[in-house]
C-alpha positions in Angstrom: 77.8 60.2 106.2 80.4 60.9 103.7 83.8 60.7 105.2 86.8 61.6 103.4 90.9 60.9 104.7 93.3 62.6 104.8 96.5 60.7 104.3 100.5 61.5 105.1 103.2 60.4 102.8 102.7 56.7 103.4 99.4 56.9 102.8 98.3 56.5 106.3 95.2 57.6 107.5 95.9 60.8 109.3 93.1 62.6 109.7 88.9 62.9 108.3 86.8 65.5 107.3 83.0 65.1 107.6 80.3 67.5 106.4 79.2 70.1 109.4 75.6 68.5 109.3 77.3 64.9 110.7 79.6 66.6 113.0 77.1 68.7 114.7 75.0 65.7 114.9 77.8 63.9 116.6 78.6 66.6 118.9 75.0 66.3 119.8 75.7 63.0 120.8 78.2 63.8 122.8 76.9 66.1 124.9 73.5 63.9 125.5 76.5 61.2 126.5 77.8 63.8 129.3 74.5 64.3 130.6 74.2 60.7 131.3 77.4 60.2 132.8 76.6 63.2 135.0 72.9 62.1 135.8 74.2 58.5 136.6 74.0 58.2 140.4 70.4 60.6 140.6 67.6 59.0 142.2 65.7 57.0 140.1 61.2 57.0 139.8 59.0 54.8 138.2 57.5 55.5 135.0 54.6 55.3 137.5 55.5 57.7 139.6 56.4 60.3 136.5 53.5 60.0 134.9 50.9 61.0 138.4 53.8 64.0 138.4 52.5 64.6 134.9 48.7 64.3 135.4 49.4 66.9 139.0 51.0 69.3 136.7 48.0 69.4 134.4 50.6 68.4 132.1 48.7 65.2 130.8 45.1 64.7 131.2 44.3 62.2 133.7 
């Protein structure tokens, strides 16, 4: 990522522009972030228990 400043008078950092690649990227992120923080007190399976979900869906072969 190639991050550039922006800087006020005293040449303090004030602000950084990113290419629109990175910052989609990190929106991304953020939004996969929410979903977690949403999803955090669902029930929980197995990996077990996903993968015979799977196999009844036809969705893997057994």
């Amino acid at each position: 990522m190639t991050t550039q400043y922006l800087t006020d008078e005293r040449g303090e950092k004030v602000a950084a522009v990113i290419p629109i690649a990175d910052y989609d990227a990190l929106m991304e992120d953020v939004a996969d972030l929410a979903c977690v923080a949403e999803r955090r007190d669902d029930d929980r399976i197995s990996l077990e228990e996903v993968k015979k979900q799977l196999v009844a869906d036809g969705l893997i072969p057994h």
